[in-house]
PASE-673453 format. One record per residue: residue number from 1; residue in one letter; chain; x, y, z of N, C-alpha, C, O, CB in turn. Coordinates in pm, whole numbers, plus 32768, in hexadecimal, padded with zeros to 4 digits. Each point is the difference from the previous one (the first is absolute). Glycine has a CB too. Layout:
N
+-----+-----+-------+------+------+------+------+------+------+------+------+------+------+------+------+------+------+------+
:   n : res : chain :  n.X :  n.Y :  n.Z : ca.X : ca.Y : ca.Z :  c.X :  c.Y :  c.Z :  o.X :  o.Y :  o.Z : cb.X : cb.Y : cb.Z :
+-----+-----+-------+------+------+------+------+------+------+------+------+------+------+------+------+------+------+------+
: NUM :   A :     A :    X :    Y :    Z :    X :    Y :    Z :    X :    Y :    Z :    X :    Y :    Z :    X :    Y :    Z :
...
+-----+-----+-------+------+------+------+------+------+------+------+------+------+------+------+------+------+------+------+
This chain:
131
+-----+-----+-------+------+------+------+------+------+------+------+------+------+------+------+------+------+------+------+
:   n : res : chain :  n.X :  n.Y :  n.Z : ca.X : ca.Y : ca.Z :  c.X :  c.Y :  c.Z :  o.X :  o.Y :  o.Z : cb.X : cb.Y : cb.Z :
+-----+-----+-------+------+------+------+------+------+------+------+------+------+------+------+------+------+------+------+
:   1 :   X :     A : C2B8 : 96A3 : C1FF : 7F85 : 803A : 7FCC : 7F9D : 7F90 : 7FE5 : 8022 : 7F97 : 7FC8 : 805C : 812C : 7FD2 :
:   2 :   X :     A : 7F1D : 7F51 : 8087 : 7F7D : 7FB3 : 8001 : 7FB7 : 800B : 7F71 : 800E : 806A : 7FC2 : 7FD7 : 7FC6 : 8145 :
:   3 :   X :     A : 7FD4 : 7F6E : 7EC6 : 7F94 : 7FF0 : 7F79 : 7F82 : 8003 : 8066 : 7FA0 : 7FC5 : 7FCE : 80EB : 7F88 : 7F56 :
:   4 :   X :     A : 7F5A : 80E7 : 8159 : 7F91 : 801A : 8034 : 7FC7 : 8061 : 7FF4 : 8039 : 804C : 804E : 7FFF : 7F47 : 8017 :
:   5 :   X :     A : 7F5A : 80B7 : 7F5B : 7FDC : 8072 : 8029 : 7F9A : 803D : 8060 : 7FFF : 8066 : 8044 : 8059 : 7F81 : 7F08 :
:   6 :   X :     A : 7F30 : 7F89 : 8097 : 7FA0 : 803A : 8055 : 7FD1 : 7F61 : 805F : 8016 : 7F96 : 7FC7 : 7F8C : 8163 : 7F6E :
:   7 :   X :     A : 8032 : 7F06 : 812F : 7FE0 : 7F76 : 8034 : 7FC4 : 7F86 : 7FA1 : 8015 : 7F8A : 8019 : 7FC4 : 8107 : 80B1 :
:   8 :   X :     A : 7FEC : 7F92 : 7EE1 : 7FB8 : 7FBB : 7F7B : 8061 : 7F9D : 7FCC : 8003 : 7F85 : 7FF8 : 7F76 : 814D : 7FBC :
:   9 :   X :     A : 80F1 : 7FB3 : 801F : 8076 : 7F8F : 7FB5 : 8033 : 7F90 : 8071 : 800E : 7F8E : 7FD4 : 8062 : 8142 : 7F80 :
:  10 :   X :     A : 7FA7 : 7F3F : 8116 : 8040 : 7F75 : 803E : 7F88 : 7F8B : 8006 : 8012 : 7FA8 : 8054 : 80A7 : 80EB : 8053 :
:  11 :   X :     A : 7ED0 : 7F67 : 7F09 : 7FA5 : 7FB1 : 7FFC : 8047 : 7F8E : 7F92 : 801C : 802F : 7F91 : 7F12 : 808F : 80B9 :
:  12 :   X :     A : 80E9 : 7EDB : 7FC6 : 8041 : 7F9A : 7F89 : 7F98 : 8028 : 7F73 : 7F85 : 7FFC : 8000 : 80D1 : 7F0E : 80C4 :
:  13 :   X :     A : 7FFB : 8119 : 7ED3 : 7FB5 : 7FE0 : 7F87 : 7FDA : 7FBB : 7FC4 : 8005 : 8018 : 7F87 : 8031 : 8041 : 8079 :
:  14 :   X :     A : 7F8F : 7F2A : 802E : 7FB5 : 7FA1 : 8002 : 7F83 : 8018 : 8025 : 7F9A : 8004 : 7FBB : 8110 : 7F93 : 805C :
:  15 :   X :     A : 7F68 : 807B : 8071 : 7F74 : 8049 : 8066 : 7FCA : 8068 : 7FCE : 7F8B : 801A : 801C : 80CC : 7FB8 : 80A8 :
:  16 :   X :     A : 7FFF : 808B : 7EDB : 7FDC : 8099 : 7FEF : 7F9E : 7FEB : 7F95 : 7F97 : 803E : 7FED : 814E : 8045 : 8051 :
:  17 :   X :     A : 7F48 : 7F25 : 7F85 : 7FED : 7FCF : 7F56 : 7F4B : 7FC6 : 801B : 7F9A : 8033 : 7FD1 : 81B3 : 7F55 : 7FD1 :
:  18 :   X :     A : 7EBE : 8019 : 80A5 : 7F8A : 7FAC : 8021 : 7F9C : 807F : 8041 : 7F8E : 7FFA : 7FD3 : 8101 : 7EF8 : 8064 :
:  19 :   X :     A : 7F7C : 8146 : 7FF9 : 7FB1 : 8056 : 8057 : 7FFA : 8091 : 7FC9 : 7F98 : 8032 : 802C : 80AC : 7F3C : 809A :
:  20 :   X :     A : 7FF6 : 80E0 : 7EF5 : 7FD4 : 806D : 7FB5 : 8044 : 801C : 7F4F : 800E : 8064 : 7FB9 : 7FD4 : 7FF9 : 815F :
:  21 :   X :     A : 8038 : 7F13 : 7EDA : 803B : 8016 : 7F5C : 7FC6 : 8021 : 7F87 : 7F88 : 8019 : 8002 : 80E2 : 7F60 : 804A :
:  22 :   X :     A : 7FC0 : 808B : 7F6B : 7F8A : 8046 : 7F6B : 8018 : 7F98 : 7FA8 : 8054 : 7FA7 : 8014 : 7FC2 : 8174 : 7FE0 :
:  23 :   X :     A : 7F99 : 7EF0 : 7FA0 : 8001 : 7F50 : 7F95 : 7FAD : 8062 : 7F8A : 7FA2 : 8051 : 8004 : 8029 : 7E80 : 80CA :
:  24 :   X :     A : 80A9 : 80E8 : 7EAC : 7F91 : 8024 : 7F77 : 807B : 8081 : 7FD7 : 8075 : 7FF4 : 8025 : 7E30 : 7FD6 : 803B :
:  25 :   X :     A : 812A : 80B1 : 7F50 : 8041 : 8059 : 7FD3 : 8027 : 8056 : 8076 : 7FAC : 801A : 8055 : 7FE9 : 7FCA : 7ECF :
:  26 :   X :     A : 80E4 : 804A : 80E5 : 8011 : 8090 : 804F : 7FB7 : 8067 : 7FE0 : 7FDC : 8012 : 7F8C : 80E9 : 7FC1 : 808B :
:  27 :   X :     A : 7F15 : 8093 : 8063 : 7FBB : 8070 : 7FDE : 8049 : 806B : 805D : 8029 : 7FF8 : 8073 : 7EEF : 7F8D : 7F45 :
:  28 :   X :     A : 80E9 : 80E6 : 7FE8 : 8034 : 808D : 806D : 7FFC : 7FD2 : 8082 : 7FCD : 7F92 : 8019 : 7FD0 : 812E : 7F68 :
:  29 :   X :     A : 8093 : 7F87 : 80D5 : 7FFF : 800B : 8099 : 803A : 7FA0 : 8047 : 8050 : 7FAB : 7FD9 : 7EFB : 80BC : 8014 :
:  30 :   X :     A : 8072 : 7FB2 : 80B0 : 806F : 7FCA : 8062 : 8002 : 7F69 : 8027 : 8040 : 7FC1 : 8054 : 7FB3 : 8121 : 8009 :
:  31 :   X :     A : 7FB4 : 7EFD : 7F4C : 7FDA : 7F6F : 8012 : 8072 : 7FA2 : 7F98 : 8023 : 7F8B : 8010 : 7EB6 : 80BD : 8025 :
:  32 :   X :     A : 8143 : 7FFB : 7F80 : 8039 : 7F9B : 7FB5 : 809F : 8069 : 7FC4 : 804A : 7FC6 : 7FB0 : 7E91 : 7F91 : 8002 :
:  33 :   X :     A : 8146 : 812B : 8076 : 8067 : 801C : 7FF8 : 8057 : 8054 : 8085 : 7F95 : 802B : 802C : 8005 : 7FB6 : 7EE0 :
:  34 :   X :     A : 80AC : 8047 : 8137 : 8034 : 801B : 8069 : 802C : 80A8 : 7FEC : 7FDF : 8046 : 7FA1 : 8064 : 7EA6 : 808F :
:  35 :   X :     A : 7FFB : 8132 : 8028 : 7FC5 : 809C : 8009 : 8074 : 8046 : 7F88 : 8007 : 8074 : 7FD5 : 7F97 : 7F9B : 816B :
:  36 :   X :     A : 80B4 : 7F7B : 7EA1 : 8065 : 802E : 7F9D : 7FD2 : 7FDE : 7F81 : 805D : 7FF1 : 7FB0 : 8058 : 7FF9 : 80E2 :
:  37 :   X :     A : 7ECF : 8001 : 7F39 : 7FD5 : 7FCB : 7F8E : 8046 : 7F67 : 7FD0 : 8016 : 7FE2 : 7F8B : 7FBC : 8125 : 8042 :
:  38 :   X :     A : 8047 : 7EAD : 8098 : 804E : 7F85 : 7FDB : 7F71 : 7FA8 : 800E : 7FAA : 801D : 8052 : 817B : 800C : 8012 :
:  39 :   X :     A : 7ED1 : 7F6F : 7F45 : 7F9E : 7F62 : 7FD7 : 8037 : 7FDB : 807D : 8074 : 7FE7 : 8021 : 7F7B : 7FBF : 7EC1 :
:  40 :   X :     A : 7F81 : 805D : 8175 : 802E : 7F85 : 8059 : 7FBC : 7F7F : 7FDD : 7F89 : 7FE1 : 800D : 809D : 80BA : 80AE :
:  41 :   X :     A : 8067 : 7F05 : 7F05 : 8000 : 7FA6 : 7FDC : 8007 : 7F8F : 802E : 7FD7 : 7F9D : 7FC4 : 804E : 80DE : 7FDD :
:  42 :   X :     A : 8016 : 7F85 : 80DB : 7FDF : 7FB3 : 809F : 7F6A : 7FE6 : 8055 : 7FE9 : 7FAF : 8059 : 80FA : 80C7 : 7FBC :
:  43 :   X :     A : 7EDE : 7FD1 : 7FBF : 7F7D : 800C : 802E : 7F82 : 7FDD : 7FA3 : 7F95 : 800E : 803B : 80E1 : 8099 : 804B :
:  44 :   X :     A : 7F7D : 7F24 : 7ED7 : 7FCB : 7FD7 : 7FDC : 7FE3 : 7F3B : 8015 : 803D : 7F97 : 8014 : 8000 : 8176 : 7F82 :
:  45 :   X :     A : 7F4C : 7F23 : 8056 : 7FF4 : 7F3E : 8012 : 7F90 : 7FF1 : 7FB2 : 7FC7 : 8066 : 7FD7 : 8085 : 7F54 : 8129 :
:  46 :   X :     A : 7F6A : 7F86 : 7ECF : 7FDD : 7FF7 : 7FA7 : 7F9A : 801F : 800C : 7FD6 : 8001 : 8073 : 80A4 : 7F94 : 7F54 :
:  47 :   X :     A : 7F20 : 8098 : 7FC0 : 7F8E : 8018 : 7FEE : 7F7D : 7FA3 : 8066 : 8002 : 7F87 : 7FE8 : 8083 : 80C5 : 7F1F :
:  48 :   X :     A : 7F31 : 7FD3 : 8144 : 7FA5 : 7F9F : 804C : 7F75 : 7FFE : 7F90 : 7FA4 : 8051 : 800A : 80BE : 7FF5 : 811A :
:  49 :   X :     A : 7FA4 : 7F61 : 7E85 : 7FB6 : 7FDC : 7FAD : 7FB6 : 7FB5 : 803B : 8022 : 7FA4 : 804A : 8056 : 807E : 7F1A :
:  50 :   X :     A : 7EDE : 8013 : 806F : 7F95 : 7F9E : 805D : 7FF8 : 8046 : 8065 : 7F8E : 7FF9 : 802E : 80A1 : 7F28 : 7F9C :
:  51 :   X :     A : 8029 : 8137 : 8084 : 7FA3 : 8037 : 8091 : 7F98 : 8084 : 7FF6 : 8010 : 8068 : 7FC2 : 80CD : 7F4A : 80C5 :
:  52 :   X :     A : 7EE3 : 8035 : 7FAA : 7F94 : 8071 : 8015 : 806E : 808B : 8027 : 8049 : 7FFD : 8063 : 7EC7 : 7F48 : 800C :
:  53 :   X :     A : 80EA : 8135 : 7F2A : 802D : 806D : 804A : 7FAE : 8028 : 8085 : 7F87 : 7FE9 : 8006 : 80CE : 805D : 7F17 :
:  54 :   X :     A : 7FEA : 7FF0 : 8142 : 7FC7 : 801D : 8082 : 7FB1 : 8086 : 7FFA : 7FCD : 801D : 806D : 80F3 : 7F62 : 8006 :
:  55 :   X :     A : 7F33 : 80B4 : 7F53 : 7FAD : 80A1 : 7FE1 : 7FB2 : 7FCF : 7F93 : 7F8F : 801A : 802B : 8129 : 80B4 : 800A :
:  56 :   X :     A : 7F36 : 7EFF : 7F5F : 7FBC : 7FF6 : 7FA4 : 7FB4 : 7F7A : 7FD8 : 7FB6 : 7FED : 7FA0 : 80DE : 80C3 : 8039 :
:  57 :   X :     A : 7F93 : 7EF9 : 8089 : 7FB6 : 7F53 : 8008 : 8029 : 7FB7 : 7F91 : 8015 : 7F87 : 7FFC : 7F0E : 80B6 : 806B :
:  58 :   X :     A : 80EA : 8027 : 7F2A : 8025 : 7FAD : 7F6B : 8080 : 7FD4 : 7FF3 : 8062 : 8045 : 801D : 7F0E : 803C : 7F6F :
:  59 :   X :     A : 8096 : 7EE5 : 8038 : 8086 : 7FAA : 7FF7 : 806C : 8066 : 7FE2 : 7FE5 : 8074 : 7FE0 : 7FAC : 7EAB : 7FC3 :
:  60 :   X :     A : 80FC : 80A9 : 806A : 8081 : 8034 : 7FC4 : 800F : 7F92 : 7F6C : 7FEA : 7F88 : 7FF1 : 809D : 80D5 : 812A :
:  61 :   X :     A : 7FA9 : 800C : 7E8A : 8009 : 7FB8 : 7FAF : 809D : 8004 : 7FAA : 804E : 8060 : 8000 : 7EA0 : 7FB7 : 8014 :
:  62 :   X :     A : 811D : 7FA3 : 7FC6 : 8090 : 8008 : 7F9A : 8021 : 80A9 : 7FAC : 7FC7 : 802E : 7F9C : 7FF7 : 7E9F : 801F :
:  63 :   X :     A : 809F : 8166 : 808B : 802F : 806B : 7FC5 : 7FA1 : 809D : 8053 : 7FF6 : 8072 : 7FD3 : 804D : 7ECF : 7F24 :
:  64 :   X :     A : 7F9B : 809A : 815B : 7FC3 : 806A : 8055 : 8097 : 8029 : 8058 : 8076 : 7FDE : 8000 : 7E5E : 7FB4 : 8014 :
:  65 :   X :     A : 80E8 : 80B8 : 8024 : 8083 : 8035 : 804A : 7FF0 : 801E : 80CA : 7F8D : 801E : 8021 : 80A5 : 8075 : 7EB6 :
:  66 :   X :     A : 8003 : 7F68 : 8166 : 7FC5 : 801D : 80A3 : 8085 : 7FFA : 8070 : 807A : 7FFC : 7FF1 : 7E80 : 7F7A : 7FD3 :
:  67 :   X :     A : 80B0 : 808B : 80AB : 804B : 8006 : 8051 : 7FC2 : 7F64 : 8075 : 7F9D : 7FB8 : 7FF2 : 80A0 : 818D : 7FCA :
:  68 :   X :     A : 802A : 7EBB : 80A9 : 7FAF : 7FC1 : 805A : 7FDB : 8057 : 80B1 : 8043 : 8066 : 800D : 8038 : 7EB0 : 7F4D :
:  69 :   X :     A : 7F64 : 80DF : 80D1 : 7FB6 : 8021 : 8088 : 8013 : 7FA8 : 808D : 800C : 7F89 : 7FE0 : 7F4A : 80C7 : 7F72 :
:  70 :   X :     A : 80AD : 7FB9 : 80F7 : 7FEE : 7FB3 : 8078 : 7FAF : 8045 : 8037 : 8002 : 8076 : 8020 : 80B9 : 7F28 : 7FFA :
:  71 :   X :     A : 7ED2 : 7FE7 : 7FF7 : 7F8E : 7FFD : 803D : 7FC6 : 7FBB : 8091 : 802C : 7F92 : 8022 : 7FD6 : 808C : 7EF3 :
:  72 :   X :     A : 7FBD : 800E : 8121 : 7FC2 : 8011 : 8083 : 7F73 : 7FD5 : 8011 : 7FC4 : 805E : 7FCC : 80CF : 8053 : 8047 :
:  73 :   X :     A : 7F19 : 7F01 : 8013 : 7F89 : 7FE9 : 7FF9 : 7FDC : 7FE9 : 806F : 805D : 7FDD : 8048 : 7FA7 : 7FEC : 7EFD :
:  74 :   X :     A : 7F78 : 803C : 80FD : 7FC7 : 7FF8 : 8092 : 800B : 7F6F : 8011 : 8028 : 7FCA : 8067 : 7F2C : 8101 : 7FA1 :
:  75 :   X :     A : 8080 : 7EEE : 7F80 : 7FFD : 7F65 : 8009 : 8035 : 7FAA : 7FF7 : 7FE5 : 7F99 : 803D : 7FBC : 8091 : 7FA4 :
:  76 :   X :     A : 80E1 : 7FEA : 7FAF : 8042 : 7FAD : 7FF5 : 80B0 : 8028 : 800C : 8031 : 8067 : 8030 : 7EE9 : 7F3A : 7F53 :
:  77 :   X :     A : 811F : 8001 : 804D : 80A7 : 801C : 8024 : 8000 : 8094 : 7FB4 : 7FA5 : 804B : 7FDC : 80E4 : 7E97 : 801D :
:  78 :   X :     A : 800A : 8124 : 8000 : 8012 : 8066 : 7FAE : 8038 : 7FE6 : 7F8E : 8054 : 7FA6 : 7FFC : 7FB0 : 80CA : 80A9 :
:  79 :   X :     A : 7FD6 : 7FDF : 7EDE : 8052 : 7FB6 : 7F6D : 8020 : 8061 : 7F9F : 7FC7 : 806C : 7FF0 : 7FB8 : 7EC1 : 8016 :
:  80 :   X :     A : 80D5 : 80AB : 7FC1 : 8018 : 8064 : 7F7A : 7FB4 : 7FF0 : 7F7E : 7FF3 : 7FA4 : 7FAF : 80E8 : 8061 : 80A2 :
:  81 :   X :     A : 7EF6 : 807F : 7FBA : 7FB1 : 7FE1 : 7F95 : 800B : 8051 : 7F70 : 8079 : 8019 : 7FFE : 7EFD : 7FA2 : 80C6 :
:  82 :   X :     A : 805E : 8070 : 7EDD : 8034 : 8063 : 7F94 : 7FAA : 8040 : 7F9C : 7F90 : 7FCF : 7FF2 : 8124 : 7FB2 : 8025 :
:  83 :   X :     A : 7F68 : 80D7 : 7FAC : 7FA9 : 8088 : 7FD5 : 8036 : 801D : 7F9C : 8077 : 8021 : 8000 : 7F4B : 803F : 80BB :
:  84 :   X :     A : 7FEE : 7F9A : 7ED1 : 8010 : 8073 : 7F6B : 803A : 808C : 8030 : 7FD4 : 804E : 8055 : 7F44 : 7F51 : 7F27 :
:  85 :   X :     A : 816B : 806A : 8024 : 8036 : 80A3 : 8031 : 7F95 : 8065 : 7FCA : 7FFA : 8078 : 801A : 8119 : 7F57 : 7FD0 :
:  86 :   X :     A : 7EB6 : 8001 : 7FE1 : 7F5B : 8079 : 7FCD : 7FBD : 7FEA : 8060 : 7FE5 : 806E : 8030 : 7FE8 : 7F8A : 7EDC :
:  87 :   X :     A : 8003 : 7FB3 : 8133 : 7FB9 : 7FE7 : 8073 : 802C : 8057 : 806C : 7FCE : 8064 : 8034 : 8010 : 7EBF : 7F84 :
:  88 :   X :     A : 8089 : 809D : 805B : 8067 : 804C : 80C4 : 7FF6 : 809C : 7FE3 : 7FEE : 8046 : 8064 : 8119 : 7EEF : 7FD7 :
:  89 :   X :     A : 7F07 : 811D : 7F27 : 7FF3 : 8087 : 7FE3 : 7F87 : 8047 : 802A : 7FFE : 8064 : 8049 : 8088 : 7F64 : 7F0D :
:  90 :   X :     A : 7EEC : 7FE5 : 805F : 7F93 : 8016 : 7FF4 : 7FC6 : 8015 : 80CE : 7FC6 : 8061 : 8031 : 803A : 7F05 : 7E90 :
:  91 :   X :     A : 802A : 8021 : 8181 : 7FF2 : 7FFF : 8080 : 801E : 8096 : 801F : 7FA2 : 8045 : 8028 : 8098 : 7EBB : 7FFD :
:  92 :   X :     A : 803E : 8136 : 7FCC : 8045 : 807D : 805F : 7FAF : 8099 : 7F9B : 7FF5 : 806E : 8035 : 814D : 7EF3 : 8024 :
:  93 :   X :     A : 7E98 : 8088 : 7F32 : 7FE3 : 806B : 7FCC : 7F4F : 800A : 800E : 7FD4 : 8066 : 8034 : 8120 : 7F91 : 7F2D :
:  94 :   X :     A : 7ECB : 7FC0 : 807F : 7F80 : 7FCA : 7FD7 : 800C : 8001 : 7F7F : 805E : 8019 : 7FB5 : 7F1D : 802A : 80F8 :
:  95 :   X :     A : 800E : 7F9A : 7F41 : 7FC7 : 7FCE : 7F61 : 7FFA : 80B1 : 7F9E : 8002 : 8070 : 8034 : 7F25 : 7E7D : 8045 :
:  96 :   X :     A : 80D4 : 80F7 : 7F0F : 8026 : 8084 : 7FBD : 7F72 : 804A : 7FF1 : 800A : 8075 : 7FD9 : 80D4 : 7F28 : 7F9B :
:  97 :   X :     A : 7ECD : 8046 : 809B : 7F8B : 8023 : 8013 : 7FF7 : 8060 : 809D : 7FE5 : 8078 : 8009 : 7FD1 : 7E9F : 7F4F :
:  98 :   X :     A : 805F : 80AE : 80ED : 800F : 8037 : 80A7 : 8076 : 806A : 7FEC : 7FFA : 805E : 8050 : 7FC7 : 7EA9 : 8049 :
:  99 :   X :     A : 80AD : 80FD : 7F0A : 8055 : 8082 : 800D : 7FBD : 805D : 7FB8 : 802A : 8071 : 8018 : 80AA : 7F2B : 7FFD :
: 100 :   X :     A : 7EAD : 805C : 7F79 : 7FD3 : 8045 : 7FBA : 7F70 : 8032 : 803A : 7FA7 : 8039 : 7FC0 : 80F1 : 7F57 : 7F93 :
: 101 :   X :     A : 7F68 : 8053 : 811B : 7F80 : 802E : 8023 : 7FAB : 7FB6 : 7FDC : 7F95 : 803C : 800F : 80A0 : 807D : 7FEE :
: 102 :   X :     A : 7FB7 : 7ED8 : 7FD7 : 7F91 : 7FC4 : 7FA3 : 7FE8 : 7F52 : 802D : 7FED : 7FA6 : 7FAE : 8066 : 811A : 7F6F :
: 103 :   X :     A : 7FB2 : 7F37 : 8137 : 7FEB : 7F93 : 8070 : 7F88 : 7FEF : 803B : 7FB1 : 805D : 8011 : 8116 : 7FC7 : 801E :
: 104 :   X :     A : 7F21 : 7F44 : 7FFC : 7F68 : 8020 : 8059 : 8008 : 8038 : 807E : 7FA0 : 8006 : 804D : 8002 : 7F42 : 7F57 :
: 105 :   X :     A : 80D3 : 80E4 : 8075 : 7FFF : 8048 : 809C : 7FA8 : 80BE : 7FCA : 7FB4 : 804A : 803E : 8196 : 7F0A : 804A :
: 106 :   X :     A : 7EFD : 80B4 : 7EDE : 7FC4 : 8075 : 7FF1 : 7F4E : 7FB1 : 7F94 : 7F9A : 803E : 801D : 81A7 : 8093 : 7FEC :
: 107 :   X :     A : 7EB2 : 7EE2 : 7FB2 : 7F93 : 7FDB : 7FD5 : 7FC0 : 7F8C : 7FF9 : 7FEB : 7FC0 : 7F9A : 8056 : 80D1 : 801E :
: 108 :   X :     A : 7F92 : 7F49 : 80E2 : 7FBD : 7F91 : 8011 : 7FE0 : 7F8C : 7F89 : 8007 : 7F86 : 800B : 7FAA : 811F : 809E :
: 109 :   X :     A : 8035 : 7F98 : 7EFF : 7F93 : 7F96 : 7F86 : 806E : 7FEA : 7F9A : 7FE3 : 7FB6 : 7FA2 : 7F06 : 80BD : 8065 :
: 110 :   X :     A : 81A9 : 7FCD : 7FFD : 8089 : 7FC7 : 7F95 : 7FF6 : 7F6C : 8000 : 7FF4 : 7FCC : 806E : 80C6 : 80F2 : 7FCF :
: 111 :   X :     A : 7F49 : 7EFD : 7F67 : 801B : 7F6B : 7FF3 : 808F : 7FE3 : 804D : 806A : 8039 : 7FEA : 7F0F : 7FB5 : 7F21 :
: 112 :   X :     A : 8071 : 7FBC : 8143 : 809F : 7FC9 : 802B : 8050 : 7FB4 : 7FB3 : 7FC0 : 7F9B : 7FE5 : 7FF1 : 805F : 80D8 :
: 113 :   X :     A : 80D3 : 8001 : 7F05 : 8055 : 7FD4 : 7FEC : 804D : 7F93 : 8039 : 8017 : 800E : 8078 : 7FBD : 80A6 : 7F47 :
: 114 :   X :     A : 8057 : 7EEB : 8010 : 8067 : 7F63 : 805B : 8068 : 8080 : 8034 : 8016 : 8061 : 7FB7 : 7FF7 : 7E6A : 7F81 :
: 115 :   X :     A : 8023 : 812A : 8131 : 806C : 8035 : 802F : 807E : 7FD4 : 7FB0 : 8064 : 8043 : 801A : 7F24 : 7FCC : 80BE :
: 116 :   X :     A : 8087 : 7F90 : 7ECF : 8066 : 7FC7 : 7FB5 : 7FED : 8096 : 7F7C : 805E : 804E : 7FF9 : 7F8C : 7E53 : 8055 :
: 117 :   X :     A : 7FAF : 8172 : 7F67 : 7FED : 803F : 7F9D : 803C : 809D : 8045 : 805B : 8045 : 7FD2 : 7ECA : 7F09 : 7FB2 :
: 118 :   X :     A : 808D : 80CC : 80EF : 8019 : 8099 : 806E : 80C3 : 7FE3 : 7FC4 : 8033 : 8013 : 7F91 : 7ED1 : 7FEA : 81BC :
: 119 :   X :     A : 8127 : 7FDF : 7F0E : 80A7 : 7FEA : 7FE8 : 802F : 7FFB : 7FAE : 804E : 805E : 7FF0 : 7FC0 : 7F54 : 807F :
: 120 :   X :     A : 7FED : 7FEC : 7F24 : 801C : 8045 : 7F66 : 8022 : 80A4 : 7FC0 : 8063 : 802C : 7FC5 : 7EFE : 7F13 : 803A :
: 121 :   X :     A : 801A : 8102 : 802C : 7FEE : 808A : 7FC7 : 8047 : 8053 : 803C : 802B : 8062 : 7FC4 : 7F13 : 7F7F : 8001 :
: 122 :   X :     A : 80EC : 7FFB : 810A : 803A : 8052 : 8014 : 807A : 8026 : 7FF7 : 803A : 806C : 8010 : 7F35 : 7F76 : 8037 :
: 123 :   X :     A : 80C2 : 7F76 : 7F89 : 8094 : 7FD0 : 7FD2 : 8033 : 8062 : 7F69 : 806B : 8034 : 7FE1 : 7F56 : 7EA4 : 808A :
: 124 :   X :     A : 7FDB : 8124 : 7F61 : 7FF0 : 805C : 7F65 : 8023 : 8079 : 8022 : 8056 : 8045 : 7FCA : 7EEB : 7F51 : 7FC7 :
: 125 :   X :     A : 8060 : 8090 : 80F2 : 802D : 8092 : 7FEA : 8092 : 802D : 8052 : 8047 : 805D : 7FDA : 7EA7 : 7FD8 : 800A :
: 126 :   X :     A : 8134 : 7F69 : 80A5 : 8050 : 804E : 8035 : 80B0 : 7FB2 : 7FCA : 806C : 8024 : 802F : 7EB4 : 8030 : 80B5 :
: 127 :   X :     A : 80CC : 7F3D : 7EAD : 8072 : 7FCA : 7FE9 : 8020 : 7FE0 : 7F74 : 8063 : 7FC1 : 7FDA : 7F85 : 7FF9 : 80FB :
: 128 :   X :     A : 7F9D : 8089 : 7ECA : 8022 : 8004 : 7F7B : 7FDE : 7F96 : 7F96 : 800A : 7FF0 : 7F86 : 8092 : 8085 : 80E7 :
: 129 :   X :     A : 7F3A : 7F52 : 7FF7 : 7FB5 : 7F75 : 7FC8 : 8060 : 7FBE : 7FDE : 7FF4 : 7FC3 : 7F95 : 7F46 : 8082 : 8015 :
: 130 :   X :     A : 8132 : 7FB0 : 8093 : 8076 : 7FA8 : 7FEB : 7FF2 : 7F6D : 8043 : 7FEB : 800B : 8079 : 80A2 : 80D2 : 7F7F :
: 131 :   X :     A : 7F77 : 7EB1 : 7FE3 : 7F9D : 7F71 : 8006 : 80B6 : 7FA7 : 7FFD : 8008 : 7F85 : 8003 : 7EA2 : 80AD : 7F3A :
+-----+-----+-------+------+------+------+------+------+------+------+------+------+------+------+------+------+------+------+
C-alpha cells in the first residue's frame, strides 16, 4: 500500500513546502489542514518577513499569516512568491463592499479602500475575525 494519493503528494516536501506552503497561525481549510482535519505540519515554513504580499503590495510582517504561490511572469524567471491568507480570500471573494452591492462597480464616486484594509473585513466576515 502506497502514502500516495494524488500526483501532488509524490512532489518531495521540500519542493511542496517552498512552492505552496502556509507560514504564521493555521486557519480552517485546505491549505493548512487535509481532508481528515489533520495540521499539516509538514507544509508550514517560516514567516517571509519584509516581502511585499503579492495581491496587496504591503510588506509581510511578524505574526501575519499566508500562503506561498508560484509565479509566472512575461518577463522574468519564475518565483515564489506569497500572500496574506486575508488577502488570497479577499482575491477569490471580492472586497465586502462588492458582495454588498456597495462597490464602485455599483457607485462610481465610493472612496476606494488599500486592498490590504478590503481583506481584513472580508476575513472578519467570512472567518470570524480569527487573527
Amino acid at each position: 500500500m502506497t502514502d500516495i494519493v494524488t500526483p501532488f503528494d509524490a512532489i518531495p516536501i521540500d519542493v511542496r513546502r517552498r512552492n505552496w506552503g502556509w507560514f504564521g497561525n493555521p486557519w480552517p481549510g485546505f491549505v493548512c489542514y487535509d481532508d481528515g482535519g489533520r495540521l499539516l505540519a509538514d507544509m508550514c515554513k517560516p514567516t517571509p518577513v519584509g516581502e511585499a504580499c503579492l495581491l496587496c503590495g504591503e510588506p509581510i510582517v511578524a505574526g501575519d499569516r499566508g500562503q506561498a504561490f508560484p509565479c509566472f511572469t512575461a518577463d522574468g524567471p519564475p518565483a515564489v512568491r506569497h500572500a496574506h491568507a486575508e488577502c488570497a480570500l479577499r482575491n477569490v471573494t471580492g472586497s465586502v463592499e462588492h458582495l454588498d452591492g456597495r462597490c464602485t462597480c455599483s457607485d462610481p464616486d465610493r472612496p476606494v479602500r488599500s486592498y490590504r484594509d478590503e481583506a481584513l473585513e472580508v476575513w472578519a466576515r467570512f472567518a470570524g475575525g480569527a487573527r
